[in-house]
N, C-alpha and C positions, 0 to 999 in steps of 0.2 A: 787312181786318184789318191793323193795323200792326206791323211785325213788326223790330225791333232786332238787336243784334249785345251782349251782357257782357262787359263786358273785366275781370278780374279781377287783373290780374299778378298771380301768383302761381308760389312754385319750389317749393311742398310736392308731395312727388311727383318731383320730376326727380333723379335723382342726377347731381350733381357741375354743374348749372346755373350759372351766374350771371346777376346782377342784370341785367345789359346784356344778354345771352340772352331772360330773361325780356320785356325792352321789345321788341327786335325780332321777337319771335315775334308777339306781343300787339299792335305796330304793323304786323307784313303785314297780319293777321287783319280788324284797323280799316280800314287802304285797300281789299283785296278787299271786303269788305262793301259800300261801294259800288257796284263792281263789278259785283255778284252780284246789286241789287237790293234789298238790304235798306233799316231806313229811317232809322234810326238808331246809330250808335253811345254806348251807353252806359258810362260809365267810374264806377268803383269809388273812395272814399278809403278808404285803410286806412295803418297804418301798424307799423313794425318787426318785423314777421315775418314769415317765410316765407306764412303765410297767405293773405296779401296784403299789398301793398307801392307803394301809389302818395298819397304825400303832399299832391298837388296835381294831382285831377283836371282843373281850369279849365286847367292849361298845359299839359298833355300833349293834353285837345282842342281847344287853340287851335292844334298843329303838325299836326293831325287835319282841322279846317277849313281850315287853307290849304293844306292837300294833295288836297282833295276840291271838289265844285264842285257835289251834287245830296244827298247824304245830312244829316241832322240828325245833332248830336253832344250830348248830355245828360250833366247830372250824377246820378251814384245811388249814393251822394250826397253832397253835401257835409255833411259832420256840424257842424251848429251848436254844438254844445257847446265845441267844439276852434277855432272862428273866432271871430273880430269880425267883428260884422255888418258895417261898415261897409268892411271891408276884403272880403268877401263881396259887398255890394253894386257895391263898386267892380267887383271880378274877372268877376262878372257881367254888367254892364252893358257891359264892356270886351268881352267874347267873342261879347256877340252881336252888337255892330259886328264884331269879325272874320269871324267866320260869316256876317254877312249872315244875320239874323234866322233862324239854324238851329239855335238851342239852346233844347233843351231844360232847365229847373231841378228838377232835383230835392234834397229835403233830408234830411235824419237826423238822429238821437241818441243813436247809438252803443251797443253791446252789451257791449263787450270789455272785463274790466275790466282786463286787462295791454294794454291799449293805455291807458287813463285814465291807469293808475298813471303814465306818463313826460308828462304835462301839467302842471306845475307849477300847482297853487293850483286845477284844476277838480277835484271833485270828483263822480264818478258819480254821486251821491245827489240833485245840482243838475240832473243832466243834463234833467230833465223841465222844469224851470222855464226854464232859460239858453235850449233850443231851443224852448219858446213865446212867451217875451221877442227873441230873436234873430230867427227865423226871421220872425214880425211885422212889425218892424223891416225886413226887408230884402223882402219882399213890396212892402210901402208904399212905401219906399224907388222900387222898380221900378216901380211906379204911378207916384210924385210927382217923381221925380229930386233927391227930399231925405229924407235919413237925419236922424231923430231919436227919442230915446226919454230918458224917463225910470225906469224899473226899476233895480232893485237890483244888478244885472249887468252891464248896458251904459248908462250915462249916457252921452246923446250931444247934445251943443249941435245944432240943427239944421242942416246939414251938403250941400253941392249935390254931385251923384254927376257925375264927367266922367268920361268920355265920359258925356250924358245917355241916361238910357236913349229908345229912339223907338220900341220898338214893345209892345204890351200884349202881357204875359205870361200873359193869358187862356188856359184852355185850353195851358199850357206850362208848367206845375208842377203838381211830383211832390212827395208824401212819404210816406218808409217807413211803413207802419201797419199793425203786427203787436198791442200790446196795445190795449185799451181805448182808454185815454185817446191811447193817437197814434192812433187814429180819427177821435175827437174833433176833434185837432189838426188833423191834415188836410183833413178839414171847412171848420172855422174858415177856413183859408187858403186855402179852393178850389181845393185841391190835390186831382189824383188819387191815388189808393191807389196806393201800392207790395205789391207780394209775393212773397214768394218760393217756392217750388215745394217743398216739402217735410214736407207732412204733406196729410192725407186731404181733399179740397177739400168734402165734403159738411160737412164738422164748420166749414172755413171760411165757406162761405155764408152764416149770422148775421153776421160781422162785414161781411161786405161791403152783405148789405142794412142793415146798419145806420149803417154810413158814408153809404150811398147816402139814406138818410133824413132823415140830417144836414146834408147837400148840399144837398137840397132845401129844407129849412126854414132854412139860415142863408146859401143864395146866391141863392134864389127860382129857381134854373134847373136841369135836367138833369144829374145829375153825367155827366162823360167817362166812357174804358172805364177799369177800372183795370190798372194792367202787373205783369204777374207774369214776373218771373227764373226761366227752367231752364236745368237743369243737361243738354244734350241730347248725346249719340251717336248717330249715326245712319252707317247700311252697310246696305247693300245686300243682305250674305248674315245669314238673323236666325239661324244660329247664330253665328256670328261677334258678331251686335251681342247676344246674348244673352250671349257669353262675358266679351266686352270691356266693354262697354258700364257691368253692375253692376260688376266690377271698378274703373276710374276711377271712377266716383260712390264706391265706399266707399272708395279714398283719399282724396278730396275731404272724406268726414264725417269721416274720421281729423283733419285739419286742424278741421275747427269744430267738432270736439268738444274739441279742445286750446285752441284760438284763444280761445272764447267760455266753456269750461268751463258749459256748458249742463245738466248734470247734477250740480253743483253744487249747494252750499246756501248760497255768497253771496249770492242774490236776495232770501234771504229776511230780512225785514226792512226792504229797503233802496227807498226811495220810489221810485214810480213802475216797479217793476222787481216788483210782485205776480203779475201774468198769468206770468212768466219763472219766479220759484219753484214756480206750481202747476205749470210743465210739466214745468220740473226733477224733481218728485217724480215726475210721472206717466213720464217717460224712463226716472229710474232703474228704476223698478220692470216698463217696457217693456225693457230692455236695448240694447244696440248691437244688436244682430240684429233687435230690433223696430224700433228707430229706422229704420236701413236700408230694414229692408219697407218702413214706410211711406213714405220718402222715395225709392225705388223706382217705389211705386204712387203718386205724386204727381205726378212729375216724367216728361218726353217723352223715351222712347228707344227704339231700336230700327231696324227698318226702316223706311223712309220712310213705307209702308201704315201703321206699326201707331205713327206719332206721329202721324200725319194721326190717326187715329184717336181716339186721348190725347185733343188739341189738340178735336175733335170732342166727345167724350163732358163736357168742360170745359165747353164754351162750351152747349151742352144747359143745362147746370146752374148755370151762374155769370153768362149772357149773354155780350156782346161784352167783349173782352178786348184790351188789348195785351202781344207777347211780348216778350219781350229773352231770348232762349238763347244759356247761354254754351258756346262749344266748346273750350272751352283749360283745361282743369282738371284734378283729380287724377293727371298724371303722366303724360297722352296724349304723343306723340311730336307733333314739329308735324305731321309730313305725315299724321299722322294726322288729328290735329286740322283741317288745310287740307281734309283729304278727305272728313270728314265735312259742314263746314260748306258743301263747292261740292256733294253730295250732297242735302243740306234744302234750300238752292237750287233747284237743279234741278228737284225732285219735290215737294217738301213747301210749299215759299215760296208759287208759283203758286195752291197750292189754297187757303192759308190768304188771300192777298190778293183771292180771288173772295168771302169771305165779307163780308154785311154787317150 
């Protein structure tokens, strides 16, 4: 099982942080993870709030791969809406020469609509169309070592990418695919599934066979595993990881229930963003304390036993999976956060990388 590292920067949660705090806590976390064995380092784009806060995940892990010499470093993701392809393809193709063919591509199209609002001229409502026209675009692009498109969005004379790209990105693209139609999308791209760990995974399993159906009918092969993002704590003593553990996760929902305004009635109406209002209504009427639960019962914490177990009871139901757990969120101290994450190493890594 292939098992990541989340980097989320993020200062919701720390009193009195700063933004340069936030990087070097977030860059030890990225070097150990090597370290420690993991296999991956994955990096987050968000931008202007405490939420999260990293503008340009491709150069923060390009000073990731030249500091490292055996881990992959991935995007999750880069949000198409918010780029030019062509400036994407370039950034791309540039890092996994630096990497020496260890990145990972993953893509998005964003949730937030107080992150939209400061993009001059994108509008949220395009966001479904810009990242099917985009993200295509730079797929190809990574196949052919030339960028072109005609769409209503990105007109692009055909275009040579240098550095060319040299290796297939088969089987190394990712994208987020939480509604419907970014299912579809994913598909399309022969992108694995992105997910995130927060709501009841038996309710999720339609969407993933039905990605996995789509895979098969529109690439003629095998879809990959797909990687699902937790939110993980883990200690040794389980009252401790029992006390602490829910604690940090419901700062953490405090932030994405502000960030995303998820409980909201902006979805409604608004293209491509239908699956977000049904859930919006079904939240509110669940409340924060149900949201919690279920994002609780979703997501891996605890003692090292009882996320083995999680991690376990998961792949039973969903099959083979790849992890990315992040350990740096809602408010943890570092040495905490360092202690938990050399902790799932130790105990939890080993058992999940025997699985096949």
């Amino acid at each position: 099982m292939d098992v990541g590292v989340q980097t989320l920067f993020s200062s919701h949660g720390w009193d009195g942080i700063t933004d340069g705090q936030v990087y070097r806590e977030d860059t030890a976390l990225a070097l150990l993870a090597e370290k420690l064995g993991f296999d991956c380092v994955w990096a987050v784009e968000h931008h202007f709030y405490d939420y999260s806060f990293c503008p340009d995940n491709t150069e923060w892990l390009a000073s990731i791969a030249g500091r490292t010499s055996r881990i992959d470093v991935g995007t999750a993701a880069v949000i198409m809406p918010w780029n030019e392809p062509l400036r994407v393809a370039e950034k791309i193709a540039l890092l996994d020469h630096i990497a020496d063919g260890r990145l990972r591509f993953g893509m998005g199209r964003g949730l937030s609509r107080r992150e939209y609002g400061h993009f001059r001229g994108i509008s949220m409502e395009e966001s479904r169309d810009r990242f099917d026209e985009g993200a295509a675009m730079v797929v190809e692009a990574l196949r052919t070592g030339f960028i072109e498109g005609d769409g209503p969005f990105y007109p692009q004379t055909r275009t040579p990418i240098r550095p060319a790209p040299e290796r297939s990105f088969d089987g190394r693209t990712y994208a987020v695919a939480t509604s419907e139609d970014s299912l579809d999308a994913a598909a399309r791209l022969g992108a694995a599934m992105v997910m995130f760990a927060d709501r009841s995974w038996k309710s999720r399993l339609p969407s993933v066979e039905k990605w996995r159906a789509l895979f098969r009918e529109l690439n003629g092969t095998e879809p990959p595993p797909p990687l699902i993002c937790d939110f993980v704590y883990c200690h040794g003593d389980a009252d401790v990881a029992a006390e602490r553990g829910p604690a940090y996760i419901a700062t953490y929902l405090e932030s994405v229930l502000e960030h995303y305004e998820i409980m909201g009635d902006h979805f409604e109406g608004m293209k491509g963003y239908d699956a977000y209002a049904t859930a919006a209504g079904a939240l509110r009427r669940m409340g924060t304390t149900g949201f919690l639960g279920g994002f609780l019962d979703a997501t891996a914490h605890g003692t090292p036993e009882q996320i083995i177990a999680t991690y376990r009871t998961r792949w039973e139901l969903l099959g083979p999976f790849e992890a990315a757990p992040a350990f740096r969120f809602g408010g943890i101290p570092f040495d905490e956060a360092e202690a938990s994450m050399r902790l799932f190493a130790a105990e939890v890594l080993p058992e999940l990388a025997s699985w096949r």
